[in-house]
C-alpha positions as CSV (number, residue, x, y, z in Angstrom):
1,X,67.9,18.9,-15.5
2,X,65.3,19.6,-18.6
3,X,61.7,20.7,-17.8
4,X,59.4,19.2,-20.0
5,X,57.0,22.5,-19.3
6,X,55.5,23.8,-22.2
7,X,55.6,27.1,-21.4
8,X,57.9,29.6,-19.0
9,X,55.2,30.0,-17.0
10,X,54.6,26.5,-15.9
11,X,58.8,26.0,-15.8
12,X,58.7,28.7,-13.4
13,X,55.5,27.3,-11.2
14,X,57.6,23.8,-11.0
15,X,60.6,25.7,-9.7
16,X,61.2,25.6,-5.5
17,X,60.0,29.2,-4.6
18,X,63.6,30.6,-3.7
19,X,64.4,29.7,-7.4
20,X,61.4,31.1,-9.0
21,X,62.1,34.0,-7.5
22,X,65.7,34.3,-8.2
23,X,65.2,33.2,-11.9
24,X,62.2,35.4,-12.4
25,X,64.6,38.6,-11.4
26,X,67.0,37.7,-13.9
27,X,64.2,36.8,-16.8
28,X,62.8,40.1,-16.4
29,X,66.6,41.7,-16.5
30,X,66.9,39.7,-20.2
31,X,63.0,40.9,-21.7
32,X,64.1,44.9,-20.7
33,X,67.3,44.5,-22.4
34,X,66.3,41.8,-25.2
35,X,66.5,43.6,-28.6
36,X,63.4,43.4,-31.4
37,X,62.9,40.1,-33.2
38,X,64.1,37.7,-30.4
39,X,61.2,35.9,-28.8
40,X,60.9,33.7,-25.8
41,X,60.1,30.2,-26.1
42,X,60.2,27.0,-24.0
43,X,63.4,24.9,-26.1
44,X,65.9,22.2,-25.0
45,X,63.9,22.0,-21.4
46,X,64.9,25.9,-20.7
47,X,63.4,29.6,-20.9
48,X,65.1,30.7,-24.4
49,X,65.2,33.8,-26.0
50,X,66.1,32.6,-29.9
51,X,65.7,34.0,-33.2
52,X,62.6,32.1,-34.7
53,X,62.5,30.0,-38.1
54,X,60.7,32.7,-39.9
55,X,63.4,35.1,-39.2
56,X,66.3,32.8,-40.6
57,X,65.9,29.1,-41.2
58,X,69.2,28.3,-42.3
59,X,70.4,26.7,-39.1
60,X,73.0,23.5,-38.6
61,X,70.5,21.9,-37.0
62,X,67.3,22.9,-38.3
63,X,66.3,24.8,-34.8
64,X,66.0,28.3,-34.4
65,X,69.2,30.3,-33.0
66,X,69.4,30.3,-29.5
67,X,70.5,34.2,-28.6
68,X,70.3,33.3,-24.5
69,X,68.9,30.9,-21.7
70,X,67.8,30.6,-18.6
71,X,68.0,27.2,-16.9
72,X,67.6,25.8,-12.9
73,X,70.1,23.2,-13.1
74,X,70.5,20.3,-10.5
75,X,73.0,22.4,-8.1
76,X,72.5,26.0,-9.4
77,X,71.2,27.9,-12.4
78,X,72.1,29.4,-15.4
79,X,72.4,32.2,-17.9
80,X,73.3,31.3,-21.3
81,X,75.3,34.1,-23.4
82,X,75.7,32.6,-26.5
83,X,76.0,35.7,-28.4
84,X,78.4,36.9,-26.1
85,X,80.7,33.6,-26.1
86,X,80.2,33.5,-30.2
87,X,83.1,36.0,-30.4
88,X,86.9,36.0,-29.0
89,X,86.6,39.9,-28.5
90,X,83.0,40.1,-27.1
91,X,83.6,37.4,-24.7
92,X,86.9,38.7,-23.3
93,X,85.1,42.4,-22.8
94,X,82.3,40.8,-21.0
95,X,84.4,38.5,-18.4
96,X,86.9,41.2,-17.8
97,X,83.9,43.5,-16.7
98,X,82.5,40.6,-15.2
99,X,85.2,40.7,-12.9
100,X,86.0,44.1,-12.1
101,X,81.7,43.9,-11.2
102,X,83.3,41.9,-7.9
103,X,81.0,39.9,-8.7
104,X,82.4,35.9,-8.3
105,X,82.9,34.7,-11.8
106,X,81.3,31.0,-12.2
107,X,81.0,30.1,-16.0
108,X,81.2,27.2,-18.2
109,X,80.7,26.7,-21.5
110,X,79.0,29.4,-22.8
111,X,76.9,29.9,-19.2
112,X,77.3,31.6,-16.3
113,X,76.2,29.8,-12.7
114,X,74.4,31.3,-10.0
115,X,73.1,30.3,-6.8
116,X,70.7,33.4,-6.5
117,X,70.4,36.6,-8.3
118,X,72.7,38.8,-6.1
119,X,75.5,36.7,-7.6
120,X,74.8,37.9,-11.2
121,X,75.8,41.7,-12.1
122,X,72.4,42.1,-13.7
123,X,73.0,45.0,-15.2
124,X,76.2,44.0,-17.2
125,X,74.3,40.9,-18.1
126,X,71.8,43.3,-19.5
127,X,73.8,45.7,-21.1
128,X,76.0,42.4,-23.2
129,X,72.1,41.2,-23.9
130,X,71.2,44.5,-25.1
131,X,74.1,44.6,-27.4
132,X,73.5,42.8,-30.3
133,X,70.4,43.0,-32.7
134,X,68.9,39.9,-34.7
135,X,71.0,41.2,-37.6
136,X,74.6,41.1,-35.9
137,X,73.5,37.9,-33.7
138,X,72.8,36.2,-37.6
139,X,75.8,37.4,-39.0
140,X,78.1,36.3,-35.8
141,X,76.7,32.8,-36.2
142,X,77.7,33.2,-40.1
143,X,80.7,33.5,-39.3
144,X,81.6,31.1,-36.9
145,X,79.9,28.4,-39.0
146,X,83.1,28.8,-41.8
């Protein structure tokens, strides 16, 4: 489901309360731990937090680089890690302490489902969110594009 809002405060006032809530929990876990020079944007119908052209225009696609994403979906919603899921050895440290959180593990491509915020380990999700700067999130994305 995309939201044509235009901005994350008119995503979240379309959201069913229970879903506002939960997402607005979770938003405010990414802007405590999002490091300098990411901003927060309404793109692709979801709440992103991206690096913006000015910073580095040399994208596949011409759009800026989407760091993470928050999105209600038709049956849950999401988080979006794509810094995380950029790398093999990132991505296997973040689902193995996913796990041992005992929190359930619901992920697809690059996202990780939720039905409310309990079932997130917000503070892992934080920490991996925390993790990488603007400069490491570029050069990742250099990397995987050879």
């Amino acid at each position: 489901m995309q939201s044509k809002a235009n901005s994350v405060e008119q995503y979240l006032n379309e959201l069913p309360e229970d879903r506002k809530e939960s997402l607005s929990i979770v938003r405010e876990a990414i802007v405590k731990n999002l490091p300098t020079g990411y901003v927060e944007v309404m793109n692709w119908g979801m709440i992103t937090y991206e690096v913006p052209l000015e910073t580095f225009p040399d994208t596949y696609n011409g759009k800026p680089l989407m760091y993470v994403a928050l999105a209600s979906q038709k049956n849950h919603m999401s988080v979006y890690l794509m810094g995380c899921y950029m790398s093999p050895e990132i991505r296997k440290k973040f689902e193995n302490a996913y796990k041992q959180s005992g929190k359930k593990f619901d992920a697809g491509k690059s996202c990780i489902r939720f039905k409310k915020e309990e079932d997130l380990p917000l503070e892992l999700i934080g920490k991996t969110i925390g993790s990488m700067s603007v400069e490491q999130f570029i050069e990742n994305y250099l990397l995987s594009r050879k």
